[in-house]
C-alpha positions in Angstrom: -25.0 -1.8 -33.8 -28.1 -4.3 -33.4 -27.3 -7.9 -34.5 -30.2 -10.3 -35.1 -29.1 -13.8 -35.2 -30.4 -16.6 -37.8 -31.2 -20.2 -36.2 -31.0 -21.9 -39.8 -30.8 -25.6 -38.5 -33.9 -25.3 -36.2 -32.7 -27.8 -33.4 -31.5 -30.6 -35.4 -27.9 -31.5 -35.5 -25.9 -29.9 -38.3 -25.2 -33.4 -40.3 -28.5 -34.2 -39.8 -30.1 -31.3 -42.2 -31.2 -32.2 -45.5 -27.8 -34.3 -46.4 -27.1 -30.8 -46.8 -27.0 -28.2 -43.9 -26.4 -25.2 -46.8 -29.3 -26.2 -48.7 -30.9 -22.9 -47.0 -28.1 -20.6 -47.3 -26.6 -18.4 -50.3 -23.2 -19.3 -52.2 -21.8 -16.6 -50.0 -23.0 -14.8 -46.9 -20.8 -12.6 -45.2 -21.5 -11.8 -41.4 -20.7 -13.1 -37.9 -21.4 -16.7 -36.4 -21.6 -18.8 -33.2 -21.0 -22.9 -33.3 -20.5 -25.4 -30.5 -22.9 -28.5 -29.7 -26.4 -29.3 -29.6 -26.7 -31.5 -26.6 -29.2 -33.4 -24.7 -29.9 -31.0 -21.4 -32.7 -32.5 -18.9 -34.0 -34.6 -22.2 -34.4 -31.3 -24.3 -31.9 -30.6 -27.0 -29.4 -27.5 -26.4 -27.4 -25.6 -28.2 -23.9 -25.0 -25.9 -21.8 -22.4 -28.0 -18.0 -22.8 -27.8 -16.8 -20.2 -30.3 -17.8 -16.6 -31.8 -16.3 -15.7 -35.1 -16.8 -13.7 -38.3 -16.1 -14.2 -41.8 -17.0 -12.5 -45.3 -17.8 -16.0 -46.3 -19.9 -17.9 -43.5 -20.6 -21.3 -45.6 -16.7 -22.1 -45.9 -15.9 -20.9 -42.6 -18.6 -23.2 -41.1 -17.6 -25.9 -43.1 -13.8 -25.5 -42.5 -14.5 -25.7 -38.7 -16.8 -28.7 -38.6 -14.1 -30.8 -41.3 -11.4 -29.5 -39.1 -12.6 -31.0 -36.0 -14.1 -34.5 -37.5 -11.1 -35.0 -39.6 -8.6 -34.0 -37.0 -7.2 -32.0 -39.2 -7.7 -28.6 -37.4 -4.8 -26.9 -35.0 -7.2 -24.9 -33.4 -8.0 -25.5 -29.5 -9.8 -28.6 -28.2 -11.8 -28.3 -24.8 -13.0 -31.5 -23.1 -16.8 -31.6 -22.9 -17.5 -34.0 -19.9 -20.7 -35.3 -18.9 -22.6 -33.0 -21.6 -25.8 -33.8 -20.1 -24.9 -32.2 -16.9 -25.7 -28.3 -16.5 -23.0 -28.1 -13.5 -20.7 -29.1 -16.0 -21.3 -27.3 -18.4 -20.6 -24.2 -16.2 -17.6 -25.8 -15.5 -16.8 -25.6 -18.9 -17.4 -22.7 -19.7 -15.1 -21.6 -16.4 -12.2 -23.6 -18.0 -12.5 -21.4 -21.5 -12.9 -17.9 -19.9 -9.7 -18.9 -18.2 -7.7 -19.5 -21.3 -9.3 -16.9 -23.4 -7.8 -14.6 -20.2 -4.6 -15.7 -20.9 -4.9 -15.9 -24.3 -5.4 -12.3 -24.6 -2.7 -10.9 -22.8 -0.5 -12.3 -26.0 1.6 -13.9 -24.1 4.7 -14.5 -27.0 7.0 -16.7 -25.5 5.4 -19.7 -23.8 8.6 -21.3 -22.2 9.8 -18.3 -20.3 5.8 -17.7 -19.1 3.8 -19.0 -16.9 0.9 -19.7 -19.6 1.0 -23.7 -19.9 1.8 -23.6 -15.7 -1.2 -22.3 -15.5 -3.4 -24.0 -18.1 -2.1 -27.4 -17.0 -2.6 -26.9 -13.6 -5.9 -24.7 -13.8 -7.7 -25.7 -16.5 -8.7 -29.2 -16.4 -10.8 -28.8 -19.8 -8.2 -27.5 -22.7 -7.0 -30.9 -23.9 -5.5 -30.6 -27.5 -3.0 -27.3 -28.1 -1.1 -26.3 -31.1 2.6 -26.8 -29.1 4.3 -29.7 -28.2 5.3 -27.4 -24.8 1.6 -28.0 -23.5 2.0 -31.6 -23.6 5.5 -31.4 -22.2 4.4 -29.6 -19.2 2.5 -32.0 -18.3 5.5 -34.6 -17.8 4.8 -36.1 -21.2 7.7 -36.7 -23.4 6.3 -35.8 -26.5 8.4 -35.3 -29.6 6.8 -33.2 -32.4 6.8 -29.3 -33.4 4.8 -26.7 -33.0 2.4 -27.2 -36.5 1.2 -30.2 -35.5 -2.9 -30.7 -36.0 -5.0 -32.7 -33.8 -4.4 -36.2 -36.0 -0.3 -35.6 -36.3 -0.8 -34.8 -32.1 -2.6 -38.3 -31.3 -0.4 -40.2 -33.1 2.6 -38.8 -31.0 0.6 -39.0 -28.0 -0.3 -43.1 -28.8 3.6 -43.4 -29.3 3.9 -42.2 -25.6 2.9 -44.8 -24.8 2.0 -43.9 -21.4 -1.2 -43.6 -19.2 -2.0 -40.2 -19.5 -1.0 -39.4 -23.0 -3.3 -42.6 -23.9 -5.9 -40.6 -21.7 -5.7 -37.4 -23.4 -5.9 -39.3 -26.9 -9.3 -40.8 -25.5 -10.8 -37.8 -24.8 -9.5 -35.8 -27.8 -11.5 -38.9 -29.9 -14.5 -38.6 -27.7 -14.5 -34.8 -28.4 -14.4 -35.2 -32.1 -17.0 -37.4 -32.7 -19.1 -35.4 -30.4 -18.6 -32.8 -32.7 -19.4 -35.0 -35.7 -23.0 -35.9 -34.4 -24.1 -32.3 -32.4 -22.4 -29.6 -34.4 -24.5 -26.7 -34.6 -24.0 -23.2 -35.4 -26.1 -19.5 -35.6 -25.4 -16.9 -37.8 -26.0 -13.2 -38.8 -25.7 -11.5 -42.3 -27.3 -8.3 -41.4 -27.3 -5.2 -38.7 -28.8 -1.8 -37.6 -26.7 0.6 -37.3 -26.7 3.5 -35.3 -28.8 5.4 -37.3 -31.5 2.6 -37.2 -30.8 1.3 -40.9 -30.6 -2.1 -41.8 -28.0 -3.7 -43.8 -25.7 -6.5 -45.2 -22.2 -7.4 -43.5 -19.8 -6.6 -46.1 -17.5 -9.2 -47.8 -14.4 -6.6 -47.8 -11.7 -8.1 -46.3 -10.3 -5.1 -45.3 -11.8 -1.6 -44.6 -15.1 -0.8 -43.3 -16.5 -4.4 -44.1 -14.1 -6.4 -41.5 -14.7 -3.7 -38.8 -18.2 -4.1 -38.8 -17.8 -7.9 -38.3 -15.1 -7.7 -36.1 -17.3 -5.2 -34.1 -20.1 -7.8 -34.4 -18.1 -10.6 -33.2 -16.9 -8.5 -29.9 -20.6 -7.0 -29.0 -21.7 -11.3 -29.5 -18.9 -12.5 -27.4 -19.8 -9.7 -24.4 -23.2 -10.2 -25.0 -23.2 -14.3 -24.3 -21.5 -13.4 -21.4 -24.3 -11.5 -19.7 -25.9 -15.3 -19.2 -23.4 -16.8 -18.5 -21.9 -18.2 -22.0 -18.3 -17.9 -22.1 -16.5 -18.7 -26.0 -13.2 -18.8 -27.6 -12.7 -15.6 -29.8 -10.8 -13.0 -30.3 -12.0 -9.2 -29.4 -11.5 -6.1 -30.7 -9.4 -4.3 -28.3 -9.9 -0.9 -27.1 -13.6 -1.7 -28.3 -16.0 0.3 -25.9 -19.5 -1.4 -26.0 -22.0 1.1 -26.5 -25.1 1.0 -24.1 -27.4 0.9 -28.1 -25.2 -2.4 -28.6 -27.2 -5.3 -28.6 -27.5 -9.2 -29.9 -30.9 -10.3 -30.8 -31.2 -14.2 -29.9 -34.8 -14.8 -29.8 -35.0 -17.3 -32.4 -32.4 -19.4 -30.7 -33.5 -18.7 -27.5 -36.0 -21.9 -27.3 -33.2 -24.2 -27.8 -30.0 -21.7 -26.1 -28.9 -23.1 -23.0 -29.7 -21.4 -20.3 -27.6 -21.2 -16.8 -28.5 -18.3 -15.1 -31.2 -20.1 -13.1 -34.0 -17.8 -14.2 -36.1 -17.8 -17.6 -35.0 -16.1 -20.6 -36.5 -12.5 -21.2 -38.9 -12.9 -23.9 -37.5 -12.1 -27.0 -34.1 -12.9 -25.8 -31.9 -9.6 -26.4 -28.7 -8.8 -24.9 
């Protein structure tokens, strides 16, 4: 499979676009995608990808994730992005999320009687919002809540704290949010070549053939990103053997991809 990769928002940040960042796109548009932030880099603007998915309908997806982080309404991870101008910390970054996507996928069920949030809280000095009140806890924070609780319901526990570093984490959590508010950007794909070098749509079947092929999509991009150095939050399809004809094209993101490998990109930019 042969993934070619759309780069709809052209270096401008997605709330920035039109008024409407899905002026450009269809009603629906099945396929895989990449978002994270576009960031000023050496006073160019880059795009730092955080997180590889797939969807048989791109334009909610998209939307869900950018409303989800600005209105603190999502429960999904939060990593802390500090000094996004700096490339060393970037890399740093991206250290701190291919150590909890490790962890993550080794399923680990029970987090009490593991050593997952040991580990995260001790090694990971990025990951600052998760979905259990056990993360916080380990941490020495008394925090009272279950394990639903979203981003907003986790803030407001963390204010009533009341202490230094629960006040701290609440800082960054805001910083994080409105940094995704003003430099969300994201990629996409709706088509592929398949091994028999024929071109066509991602499939909006939810189950079946259509999901495979996105799900295969979404593990040859996350593989891919990491050959320079890009590391994201996304789930992989196990026992998935990449095939040497597997590739992501990204040469139309490639002017504004960051880029830590500390040589030039290859020109087009194919993984």
């Amino acid at each position: 499979m042969k993934v070619t990769f759309q780069n709809p928002l052209q270096g401008n940040p997605f709330h920035l676009v039109n008024n409407n960042p899905f002026n450009y796109l269809k009603n629906k548009i099945s396929g895989v995608y990449v978002y994270g932030l576009l960031l000023d880099i050496n006073n160019e603007k880059k795009f730092i990808p955080i997180n590889v998915g797939e969807s048989s309908d791109i334009k909610t997806r998209i939307l869900k994730h950018y409303n989800g982080v600005v209105n603190r309404t999502t429960n999904k991870e939060l990593f802390n992005v500090v000094n996004p101008s700096n490339l060393n910390e970037i890399g740093k970054l991206y250290s701190s999320i291919h150590f909890y996507d490790s962890l993550q996928s080794k399923k680990i069920k029970n987090f009490k009687q593991s050593p997952f949030f040991i580990k995260i809280n001790t090694l990971n000095k990025h990951l600052i919002y998760f979905q259990s009140p056990d993360f916080y806890r380990f941490k020495g924070i008394k925090f009272n809540g279950n394990a639903d609780l979203n981003i907003l319901n986790t803030t407001i526990q963390l204010r009533n704290c009341g202490c230094v570093l629960s006040q701290q984490l609440v800082n960054n959590i805001d910083n994080v949010c409105d940094l995704y508010k003003n430099n969300f950007y994201f990629i996409f794909s709706e088509k592929f070549i398949n091994d028999k070098n024929i071109e066509n749509f991602f499939s909006p079947n939810i189950n079946g053939n259509g999901n495979m092929e996105r799900k295969i999509a979404e593990t040859i991009t996350k593989h891919s990103l990491q050959k320079i150095q890009i590391e994201t939050t996304s789930p992989i399809l196990e026992n998935y053997e990449i095939k040497n004809i597997d590739s992501i094209n990204l040469s139309n993101i490639q002017q504004n991809l960051i880029n830590l490998t500390g040589e030039p990109f290859t020109n087009p930019l194919i993984l």
